[in-house]
N, C-alpha and C positions, 0 to 999 in steps of 0.2 A: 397444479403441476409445478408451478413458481417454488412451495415448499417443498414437494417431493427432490427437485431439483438440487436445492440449497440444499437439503439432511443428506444426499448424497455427495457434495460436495464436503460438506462439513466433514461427512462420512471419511472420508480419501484422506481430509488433511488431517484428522484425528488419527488414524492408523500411521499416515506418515510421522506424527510427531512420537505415538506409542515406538514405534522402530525406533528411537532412543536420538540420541543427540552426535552419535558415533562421525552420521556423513549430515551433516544443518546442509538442510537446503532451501530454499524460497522456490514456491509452487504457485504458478500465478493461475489465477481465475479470472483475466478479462479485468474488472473492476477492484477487484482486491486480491492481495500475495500475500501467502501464508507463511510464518516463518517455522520450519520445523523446529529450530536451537530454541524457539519460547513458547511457542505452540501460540503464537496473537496471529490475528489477521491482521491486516495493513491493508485500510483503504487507501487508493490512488489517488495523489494528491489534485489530478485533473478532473476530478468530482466535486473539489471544496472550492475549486477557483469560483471568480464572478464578483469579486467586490463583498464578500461578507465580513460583518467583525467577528470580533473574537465571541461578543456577547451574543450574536447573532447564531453560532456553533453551540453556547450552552444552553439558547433558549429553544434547540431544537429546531433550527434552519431546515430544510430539506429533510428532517425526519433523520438525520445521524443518530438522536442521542436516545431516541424512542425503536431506533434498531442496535442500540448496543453499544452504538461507537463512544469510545473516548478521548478525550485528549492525550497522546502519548506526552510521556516524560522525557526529560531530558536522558535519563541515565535509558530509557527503550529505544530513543531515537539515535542514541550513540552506539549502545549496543549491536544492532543490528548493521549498522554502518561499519564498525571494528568486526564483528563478524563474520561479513561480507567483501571486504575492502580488498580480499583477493582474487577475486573473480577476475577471469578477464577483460580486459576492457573490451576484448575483441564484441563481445556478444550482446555487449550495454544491458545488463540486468538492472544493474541498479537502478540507470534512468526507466529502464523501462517498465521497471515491475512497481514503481513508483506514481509514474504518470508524469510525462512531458507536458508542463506547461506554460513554455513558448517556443519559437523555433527562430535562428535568426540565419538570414545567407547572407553570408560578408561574400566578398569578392576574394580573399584566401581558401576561408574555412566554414564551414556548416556548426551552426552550435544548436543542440537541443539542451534546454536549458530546467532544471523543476525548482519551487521555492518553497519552504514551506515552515508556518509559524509550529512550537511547540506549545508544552504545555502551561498556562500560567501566559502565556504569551510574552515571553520574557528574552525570545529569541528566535533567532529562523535560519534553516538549516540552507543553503542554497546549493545546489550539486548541477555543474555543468559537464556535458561531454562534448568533444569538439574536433570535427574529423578537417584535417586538413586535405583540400582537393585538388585532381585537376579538373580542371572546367573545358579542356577542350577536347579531353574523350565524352561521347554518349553511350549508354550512361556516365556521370563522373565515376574518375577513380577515387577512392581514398588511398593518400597517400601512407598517412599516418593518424592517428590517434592517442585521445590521452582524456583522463576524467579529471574536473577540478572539486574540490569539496571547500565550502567556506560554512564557517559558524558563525553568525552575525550576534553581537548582545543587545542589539537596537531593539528596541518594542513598541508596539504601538498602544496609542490609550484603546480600551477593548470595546469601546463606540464606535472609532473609526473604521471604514472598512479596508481592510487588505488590499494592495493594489491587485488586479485583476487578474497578472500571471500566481500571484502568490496564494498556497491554500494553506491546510493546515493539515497533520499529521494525527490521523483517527486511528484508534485500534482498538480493540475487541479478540476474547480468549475465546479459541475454538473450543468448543465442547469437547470432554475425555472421552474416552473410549467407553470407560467404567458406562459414563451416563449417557450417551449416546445407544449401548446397549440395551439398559434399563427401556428408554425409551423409545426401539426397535422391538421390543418383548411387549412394551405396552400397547403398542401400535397393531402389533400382531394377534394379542388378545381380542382387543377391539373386533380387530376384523373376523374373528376365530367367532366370539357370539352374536355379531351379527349374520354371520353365515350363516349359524345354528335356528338365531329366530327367523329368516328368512325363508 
């Protein structure tokens, strides 16, 4: 069911990226966000948190690299970011189709905050959102809003592990339509003579 699941998903964001590049948009699925402008998924970086290294992610941690994921690039992780960067902040896409991986409550403002190493581990991309509030309506109000983005060139040796909010930036090409096809024809066949011998 788990596959069936997933080939229809995949299904959706394949057709979304075939519709061309006209309207890019990011199409989230819970756990990963598809970008139509490249046609990658985008694991949520609040899946790679916990303390792993860099070496920990190549050597197939959690089973990332045996499902597809890879290290994104610098020039994918910026891309997506420049691509993006005009959303509004009203709707927090970015944090969120990303993964919030920590949350702080100051006594001004609320920050959700994600970190996340790239590829080569050569740097990490930080993206803060930060709603300033009042605290003595219930629920609070937001007053105002505003996203922060920082490119750090810091690195870490790829032994060490990540601080705990920090993850790293996986991706993975959704299947084309072409072959997605192919393999809905095949799938059908299947079924087609097992029917017959049945």
């Amino acid at each position: 069911m788990k596959t069936a699941c997933r080939l229809v998903l995949s299904t959706i964001a394949a057709v979304c990226v075939s519709a061309g590049n006209a309207r890019a948009t990011l199409v989230d699925f819970t756990d990963v966000t598809v970008d139509t402008a490249t046609g990658l998924e985008w694991l949520h970086l609040d899946k790679t948190t916990g303390g792993l290294s860099y070496d920990d992610i190549l050597n197939n941690a959690r089973g990332f690299y045996a499902a597809g994921w890879r290290s994104a690039s610098w020039d994918q992780v910026n891309g997506v970011l420049a691509t993006y960067s005009s959303l509004a902040p009203a709707d927090r896409s970015m944090l969120g189709i990303f993964g919030v991986t920590r949350f702080d409550d100051e006594p001004c403002c609320d920050h959700y905050l994600t970190e996340g190493y790239f590829a080569e581990n050569t740097g990490y991309v930080f993206m803060a959102w930060e709603d300033q509030v009042d605290r003595s309506t219930d629920p609070r109000t937001v007053i105002s809003s505003r996203i922060f983005l920082t490119v750090s060139s810091a690195s870490l040796d790829t032994s060490t592990p990540a601080f705990p909010i920090q993850g790293y930036w996986l991706v993975r090409e959704v299947p084309e339509p072409s072959t997605l096809a192919l393999m809905g024809l095949g799938v059908l066949a299947v079924l087609r003579k097992a029917r017959r011998q049945g």
